[in-house]
C-alpha positions in Angstrom: -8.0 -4.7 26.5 -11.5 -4.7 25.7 -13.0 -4.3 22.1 -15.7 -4.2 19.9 -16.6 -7.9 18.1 -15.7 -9.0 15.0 -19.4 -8.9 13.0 -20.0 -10.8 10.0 -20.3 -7.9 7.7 -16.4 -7.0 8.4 -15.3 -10.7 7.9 -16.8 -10.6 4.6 -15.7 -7.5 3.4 -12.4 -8.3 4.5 -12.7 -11.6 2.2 -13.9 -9.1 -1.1 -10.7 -7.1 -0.1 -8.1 -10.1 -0.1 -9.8 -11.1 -3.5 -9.6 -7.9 -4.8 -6.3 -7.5 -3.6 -4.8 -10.4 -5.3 -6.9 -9.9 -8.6 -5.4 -6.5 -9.1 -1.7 -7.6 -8.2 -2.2 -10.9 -11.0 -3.3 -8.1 -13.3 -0.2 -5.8 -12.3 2.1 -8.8 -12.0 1.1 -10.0 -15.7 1.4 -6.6 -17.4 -2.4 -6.7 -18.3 -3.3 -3.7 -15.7 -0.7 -0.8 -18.0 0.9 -3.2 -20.7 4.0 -3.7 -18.3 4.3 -5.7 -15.5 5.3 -3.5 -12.0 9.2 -5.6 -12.2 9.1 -4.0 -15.7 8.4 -0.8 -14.6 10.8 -0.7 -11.8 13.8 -1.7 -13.6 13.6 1.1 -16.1 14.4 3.1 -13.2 16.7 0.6 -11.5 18.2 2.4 -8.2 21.2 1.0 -6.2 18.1 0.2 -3.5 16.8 -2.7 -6.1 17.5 -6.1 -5.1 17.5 -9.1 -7.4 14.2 -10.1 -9.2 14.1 -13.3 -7.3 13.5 -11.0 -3.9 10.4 -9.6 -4.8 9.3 -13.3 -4.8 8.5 -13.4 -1.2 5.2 -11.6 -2.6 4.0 -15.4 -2.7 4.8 -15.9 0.9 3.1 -12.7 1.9 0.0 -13.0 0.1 -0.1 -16.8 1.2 0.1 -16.2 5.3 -3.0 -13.1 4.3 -4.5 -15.9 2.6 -4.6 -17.6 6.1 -5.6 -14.8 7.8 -8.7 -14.1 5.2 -9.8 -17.8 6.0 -9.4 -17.7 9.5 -10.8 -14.4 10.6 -13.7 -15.7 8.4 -14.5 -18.3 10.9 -18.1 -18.0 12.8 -16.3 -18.9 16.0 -14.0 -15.9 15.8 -17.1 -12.9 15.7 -16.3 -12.3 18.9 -12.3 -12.7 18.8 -10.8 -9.9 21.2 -7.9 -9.5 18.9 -9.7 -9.1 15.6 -12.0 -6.8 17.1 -8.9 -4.4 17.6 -8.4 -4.9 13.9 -11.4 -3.1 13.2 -11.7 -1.7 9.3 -7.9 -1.7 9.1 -7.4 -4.7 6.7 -10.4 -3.1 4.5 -8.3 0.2 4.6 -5.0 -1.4 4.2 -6.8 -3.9 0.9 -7.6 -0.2 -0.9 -3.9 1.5 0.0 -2.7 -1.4 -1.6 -5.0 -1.3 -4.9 -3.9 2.3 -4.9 -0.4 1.9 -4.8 -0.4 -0.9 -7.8 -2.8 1.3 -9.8 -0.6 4.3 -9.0 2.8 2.3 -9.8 1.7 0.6 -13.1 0.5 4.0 -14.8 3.9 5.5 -13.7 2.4 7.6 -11.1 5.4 7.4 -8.7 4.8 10.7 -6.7 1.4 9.2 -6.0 2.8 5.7 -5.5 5.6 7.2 -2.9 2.7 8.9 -0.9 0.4 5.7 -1.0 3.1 3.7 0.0 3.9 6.0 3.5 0.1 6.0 4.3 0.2 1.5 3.9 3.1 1.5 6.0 1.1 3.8 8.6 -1.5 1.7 8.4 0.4 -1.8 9.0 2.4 0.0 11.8 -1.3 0.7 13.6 -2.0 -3.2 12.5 1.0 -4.5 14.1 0.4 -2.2 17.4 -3.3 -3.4 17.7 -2.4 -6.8 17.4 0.6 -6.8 20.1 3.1 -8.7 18.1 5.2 -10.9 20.9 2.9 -10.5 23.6 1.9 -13.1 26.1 -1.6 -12.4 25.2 -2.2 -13.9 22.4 -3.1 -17.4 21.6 -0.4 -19.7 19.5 -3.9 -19.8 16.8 -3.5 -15.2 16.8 0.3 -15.4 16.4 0.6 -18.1 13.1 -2.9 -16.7 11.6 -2.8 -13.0 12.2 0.5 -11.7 14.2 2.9 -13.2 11.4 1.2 -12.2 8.6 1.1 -8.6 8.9 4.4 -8.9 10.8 6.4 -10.3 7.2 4.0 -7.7 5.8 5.4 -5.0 7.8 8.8 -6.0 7.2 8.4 -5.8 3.4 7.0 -2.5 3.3 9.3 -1.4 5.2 12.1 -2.7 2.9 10.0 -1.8 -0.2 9.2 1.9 1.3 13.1 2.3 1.2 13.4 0.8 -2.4 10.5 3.0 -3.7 12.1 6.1 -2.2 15.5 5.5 -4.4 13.6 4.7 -7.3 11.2 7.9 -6.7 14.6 10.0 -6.6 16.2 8.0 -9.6 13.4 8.9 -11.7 13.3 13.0 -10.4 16.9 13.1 -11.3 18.1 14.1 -7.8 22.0 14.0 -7.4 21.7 12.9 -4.0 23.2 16.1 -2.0 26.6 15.2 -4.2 27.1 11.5 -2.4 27.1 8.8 -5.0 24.3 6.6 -4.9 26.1 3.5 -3.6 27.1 4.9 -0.4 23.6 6.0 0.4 22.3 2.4 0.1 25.3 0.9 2.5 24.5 3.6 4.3 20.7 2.7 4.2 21.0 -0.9 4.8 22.7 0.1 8.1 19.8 2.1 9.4 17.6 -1.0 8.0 19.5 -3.3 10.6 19.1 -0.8 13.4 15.4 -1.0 12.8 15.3 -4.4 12.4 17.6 -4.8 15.7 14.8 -2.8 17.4 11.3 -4.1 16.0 13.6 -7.7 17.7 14.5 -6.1 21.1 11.2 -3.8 21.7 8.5 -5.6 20.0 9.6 -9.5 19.8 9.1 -9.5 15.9 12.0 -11.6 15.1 10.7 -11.5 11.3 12.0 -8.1 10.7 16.0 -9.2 10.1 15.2 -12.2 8.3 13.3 -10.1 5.8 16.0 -7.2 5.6 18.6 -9.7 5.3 16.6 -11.1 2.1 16.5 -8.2 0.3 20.1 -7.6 1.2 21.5 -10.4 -0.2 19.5 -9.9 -3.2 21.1 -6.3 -3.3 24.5 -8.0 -3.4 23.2 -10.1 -6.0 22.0 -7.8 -8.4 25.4 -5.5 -7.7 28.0 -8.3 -7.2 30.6 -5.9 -9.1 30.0 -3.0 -6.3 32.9 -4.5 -3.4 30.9 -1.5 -1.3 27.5 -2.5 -1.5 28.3 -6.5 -1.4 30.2 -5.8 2.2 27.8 -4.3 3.4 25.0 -6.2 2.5 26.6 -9.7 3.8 27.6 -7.8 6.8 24.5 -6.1 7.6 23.0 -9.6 7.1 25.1 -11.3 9.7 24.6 -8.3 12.1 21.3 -8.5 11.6 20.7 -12.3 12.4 23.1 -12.1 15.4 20.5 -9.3 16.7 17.3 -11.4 16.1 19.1 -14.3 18.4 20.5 -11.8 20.9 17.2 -9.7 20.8 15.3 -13.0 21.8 17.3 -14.4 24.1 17.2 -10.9 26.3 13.2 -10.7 25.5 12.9 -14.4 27.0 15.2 -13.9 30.1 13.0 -10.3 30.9 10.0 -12.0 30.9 11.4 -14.7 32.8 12.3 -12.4 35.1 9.5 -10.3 35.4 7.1 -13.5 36.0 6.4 -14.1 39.6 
């Protein structure tokens, strides 16, 4: 696939965005931006979707491989870089969902947050197509600077989208059609590990249950009291792990096999 260039004026806007990006959060994070910080704000609505404080620390790792990616797409040599031309204006876009969504969450906007939040997820979905996470195309420089990045990105949001949702509904009161709110996040979690299972088997991103198992634990964590939702979390976990391996293993032996 063929593409336009990467030009200087998109590297350096998407350096302004990173900055931006982690100037807002350290704002957010400290409670300066509202006069709470966003883990303040979340637990006063705590759903059964919230896992353990300590979870949300994988921020750190997050921002630290988009760190890498900032630096590196930055680099004169990569103007003309096939795969970061595909990129196009996306990480600019995806730099001022994510302002939105922590301006939106810290002033208690949730509705708006919940909407923000769908429209990042889009946007890191088109990332991760564009990119062509797994594929023999790209070089072992693409996959540790740019494929895992916004791959552990994905993942998160993904995870986070679900969390948001339950704390969205939390705070509207909704009963939940009548089914207690503990059985909606085993059931939840489930559906997590099928999507995890398949981001593994179709699109090699072997990230996906190693970040859903995370937050899982952490949910067992924070509601070690709940037999229901510890079960299912450790279980979902394992399930989850044994389908990154398995996924892998059948990726490898198909492209084995399809290689003449």
């Amino acid at each position: 696939m063929t593409s336009a260039p990467h030009p200087p004026l998109r590297q350096g806007l998407n350096v302004v965005t990173f900055v931006a990006v982690l100037w807002l959060n350290g704002l957010a994070g400290s409670g300066v931006l509202s006069g709470a910080s966003i883990g303040e704000i979340a637990n006063q609505y705590a759903s059964y979707f919230l896992p353990a404080n300590y979870v949300f620390g994988i921020w750190s790792l997050i921002y630290l491989g988009l760190a890498a990616f900032t630096v590196y797409q930055a680099l004169p040599p990569l103007r003309g870089c096939d795969t970061l031309g595909r990129l196009g204006w996306a990480w600019a876009l995806n730099g001022a969902l994510n302002i939105a969504w922590i301006s939106a969450f810290s002033f208690g906007l949730f509705s708006v947050a919940w909407v923000v939040m769908v429209a990042l997820l889009v946007n890191l979905v088109w990332i991760h197509e564009r990119i062509g996470f797994g594929t023999a195309s790209l070089t072992w420089d693409e996959r540790v600077f740019v494929a895992w990045p916004f791959g552990l990105y994905l993942a998160w949001i993904s995870v986070a989208l679900i969390s948001n949702t339950f704390q969205l509904v939390t705070y509207l009161g909704w009963n939940g059609f009548g089914i207690d709110g503990t059985v909606w996040s085993a059931l939840l979690m489930v559906v997590g590990t099928g999507l995890a299972a398949f981001m593994v088997l179709h699109r090699s991103n072997w990230l996906f249950p190693l970040v859903f198992a995370w937050a899982f634990v952490g949910l067992a964590q924070r509601y070690a009291d709940i037999p229901l939702l510890v079960t299912t979390a450790y279980a979902t976990s394992a399930l989850g792990l044994v389908a990154m391996v398995a996924g892998l293993l059948w990726r490898r032996r198909t492209m084995l096999a399809t290689q003449p």
